[in-house]
C-alpha positions, 0 to 999 in steps of 0.5 A: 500500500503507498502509504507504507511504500512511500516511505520505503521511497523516501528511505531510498533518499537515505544512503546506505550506511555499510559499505556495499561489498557484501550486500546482506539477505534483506528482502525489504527495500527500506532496510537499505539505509541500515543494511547497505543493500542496493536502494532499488533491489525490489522492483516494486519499488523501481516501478513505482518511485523511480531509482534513487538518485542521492545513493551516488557511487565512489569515484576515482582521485582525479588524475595527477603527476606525481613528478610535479610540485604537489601532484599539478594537474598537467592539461586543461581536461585533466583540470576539468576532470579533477573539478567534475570528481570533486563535485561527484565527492560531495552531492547536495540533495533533499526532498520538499513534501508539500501537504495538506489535510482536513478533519471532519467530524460528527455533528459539524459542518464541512466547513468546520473541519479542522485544517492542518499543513504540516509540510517539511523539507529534507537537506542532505549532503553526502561526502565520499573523499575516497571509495573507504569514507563517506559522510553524510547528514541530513536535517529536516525544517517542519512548518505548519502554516495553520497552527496558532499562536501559543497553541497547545495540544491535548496535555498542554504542551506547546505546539511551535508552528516551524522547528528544526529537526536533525535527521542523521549524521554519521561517518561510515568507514571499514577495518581492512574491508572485513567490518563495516562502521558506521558512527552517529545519527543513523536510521535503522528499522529492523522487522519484515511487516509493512504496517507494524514492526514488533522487533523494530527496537531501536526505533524511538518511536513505534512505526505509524502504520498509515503514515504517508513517510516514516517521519521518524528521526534517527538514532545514535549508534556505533555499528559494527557490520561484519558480513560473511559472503560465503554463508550468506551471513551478517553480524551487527553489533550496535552500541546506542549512545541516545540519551546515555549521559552515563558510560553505564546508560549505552544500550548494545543491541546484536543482530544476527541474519542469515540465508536460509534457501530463497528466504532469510531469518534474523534473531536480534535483542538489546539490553540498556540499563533501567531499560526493558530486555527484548528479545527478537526473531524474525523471517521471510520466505516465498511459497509458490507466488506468495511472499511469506513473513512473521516477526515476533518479539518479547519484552522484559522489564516493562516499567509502562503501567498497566491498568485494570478495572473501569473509569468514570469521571463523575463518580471519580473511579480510576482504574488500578495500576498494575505492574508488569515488570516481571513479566515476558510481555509478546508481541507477533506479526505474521502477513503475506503478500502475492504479486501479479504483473498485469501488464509490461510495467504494472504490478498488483499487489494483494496483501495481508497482516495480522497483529498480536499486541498483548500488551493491549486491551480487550475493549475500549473501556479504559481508552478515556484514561490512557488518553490523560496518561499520554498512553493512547498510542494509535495502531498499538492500543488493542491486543488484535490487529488486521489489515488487508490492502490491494496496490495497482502500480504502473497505471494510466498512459505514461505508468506512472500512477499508482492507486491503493485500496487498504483497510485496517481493523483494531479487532478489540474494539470493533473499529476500523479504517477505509482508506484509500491513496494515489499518487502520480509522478510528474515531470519526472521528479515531481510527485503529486499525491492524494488520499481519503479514508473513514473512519468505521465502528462504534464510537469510543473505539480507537479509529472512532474515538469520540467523548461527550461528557456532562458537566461535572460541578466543581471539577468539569464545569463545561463538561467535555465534548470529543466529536468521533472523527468521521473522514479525512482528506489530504493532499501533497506534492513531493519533490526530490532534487 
């Protein structure tokens, strides 16, 4: 579906941060910013986004004469040669994502939708003096022309209508061409699902499931990639520096992958101080025409509180905090996805992803109190999660349009999500982009999520009132340069 698939292209814009020479199993597009495969290794994505153009390959020194004073450039084509190396050494690109959405809910008028166009602009630049050492950065300007002055969100805090961000930084180099390392701000995204990523743990945040990019930012890390061409095998050990102050507070993830046939496994696990132990294992493998994938993680050492019993603001009922530090806390994906090429350059894709978080709740009783908690984190609320979507690429005259039908359930609650997106390139960089879903289920549930509370004297005198969401609707232009 393109809202998963449109960050995997924006991934593309990202270059791999381990040396090429040994490219590792991965089948997925994305893990080319953490693996070092080739950005365009699943057609799918060739067909839909177009090549990358920021991942730009080492070149030679430009040509000198060693018998002259500093190595001097004899001719006028040996200068020119010289300046175009120089400028491949170092490139300057970005992406400018242009967007625009409304929010309609029950019982106002179109009218009264709530208007929102939180665009962005990437900058990078990529340094490879030689073919051994590369640098590469990249910040990111958020901008949010509708917000209000001193606007605030639901807790209180203040929402800033323009900030900064910076993405990644980090200097890639090798050990004689045997480990691969990799130093700073980098992105790394493990797991094989599109819609979620149990064993995504050094993630900051827990992946946005119908997110039009994967906005999350990187992380720091030194990672130490050892690949092993001959059995298909790559070792990743990786210290986490993010927010560790203390030399006791770096986290150590491993990652061990490993071709299996035409499929591939991957077993991982982090420990951090004062942080949960987690444990992870994953693979993918082709049965006949379908693409097979699971993914499963546990948790240690989940300090989050857990709640029981029901909430009721009007008589002051609370539910009761429940520990579960002690406990090995699962979660599981398991999905499947058929490709079927109907044409010379159009591809359909029909796919399927089941979710087990038990960490969530069974019903949406308590999700008013996970809200004053900061605790209702959208697509991980409930413990049962499905999700089914049908992707039509290289379509219209040029094949240059893609069209998405998907729809998303949280079982638990009985509440769902229709959606649909297209996306049409334009001018050859240029990438126009629409999109529009409902909300379906009873209300209260996570994707119809609504309030209506009576005033409460002494404690809510106007009452609260949070109209069930209804459809949204946006729109984007995507440039890449």
């Amino acid at each position: 579906m393109i809202v998963f698939l449109a960050a995997a292209a924006l991934a593309q814009d990202d270059p791999p941060t381990d040396a090429p020479p040994a490219a590792p199993p991965s089948e997925d597009p994305r893990d080319a910013d953490i693996f070092g495969a080739p950005a365009a290794e699943d057609p799918r994505d060739a067909d839909i986004f177009g090549a990358s153009t920021s991942d730009v390959p080492p070149v030679a020194a430009p040509p000198v004469d060693a018998g002259l004073p500093g190595g001097a450039l004899r001719t006028d084509a040996e200068i020119a040669a010289a300046i175009a190396t120089q400028d491949r050494r170092f490139v300057i690109g970005g992406l400018a994502f242009l967007r625009a959405q409304a929010d309609f809910v029950e019982g106002a008028s179109a009218g009264a939708a709530t208007h929102g166009a939180p665009s962005f602009f990437d900058l990078y630049g990529d340094a490879r003096p030689n073919d051994r050492i590369r640098f590469y950065t990249r910040g990111r300007l958020y901008h949010d022309p509708t917000v209000l002055p001193d606007e605030v969100d639901f807790v209180g805090d203040p929402v800033p209508q323009t900030r900064v961000v910076l993405d990644q930084m980090w200097l890639n180099t090798d050990i004689a061409r045997k480990v691969f390392v990799t130093i700073g701000r980098q992105r790394v995204r493990w797991g094989v699902g599109r819609l979620w990523n149990p064993t995504d743990f050094l993630a900051p945040s827990a992946l946005d499931s119908l997110a039009v990019f994967d906005e999350r930012l990187g992380v720091s890390l030194v990672k130490l990639h050892v690949p092993f061409e001959k059995t298909g095998t790559n070792l990743y050990f990786v210290g986490d520096l993010e927010g560790a102050s203390r030399v006791d507070a770096v986290g150590g993830a491993l990652r061990v992958e490993q071709i299996v046939g035409p499929g591939e496994i991957a077993l991982s696990g982090e420990v951090r101080k004062d942080n949960p132990q987690e444990l992870g294992a994953q693979a993918s493998f082709p049965l006949g025409p379908l693409d097979l994938k699971g993914e499963v993680a546990v948790r240690h050492g989940v300090t989050t509180p857990f709640w029981t019993g029901s909430y009721d603001i009007a008589t002051l009922q609370v539910p009761t905090e429940v520990s579960r530090k002690g406990d090995w806390i699962p979660q599981a994906l398991v999905g499947a996805e058929l490709g079927i090429r109907y044409s010379s350059e159009g591809t359909m894709f029909l796919g399927v992803e089941y979710l087990w978080n038990e960490p969530g709740y069974s019903d949406a009783y308590l999700y008013p109190w996970l809200l004053t908690q900061g605790q209702f984190v959208p697509f991980y609320l409930g413990q049962h999660y499905v999700a089914a979507y049908v992707l039509l690429s290289g379509l219209g005259p040029s094949d240059e349009l893609t069209l998405t039908a998907t729809g998303l359930s949280n079982l638990s609650d009985r509440s769902g999500i229709a959606r649909v997106d297209g996306s049409v390139r334009v001018l050859t960089e240029l990438t126009v982009n629409g999109y529009g879903q409902v909300s379906l289920g009873e209300t209260g549930g996570e994707f119809a999520f609504g309030l209506d509370i009576e005033p409460i004297p002494g404690l809510l005198e106007d009452g609260l009132v949070v109209p069930r969401p209804v459809a949204l609707v946006g729109a984007g232009a995507q440039l890449r340069f």
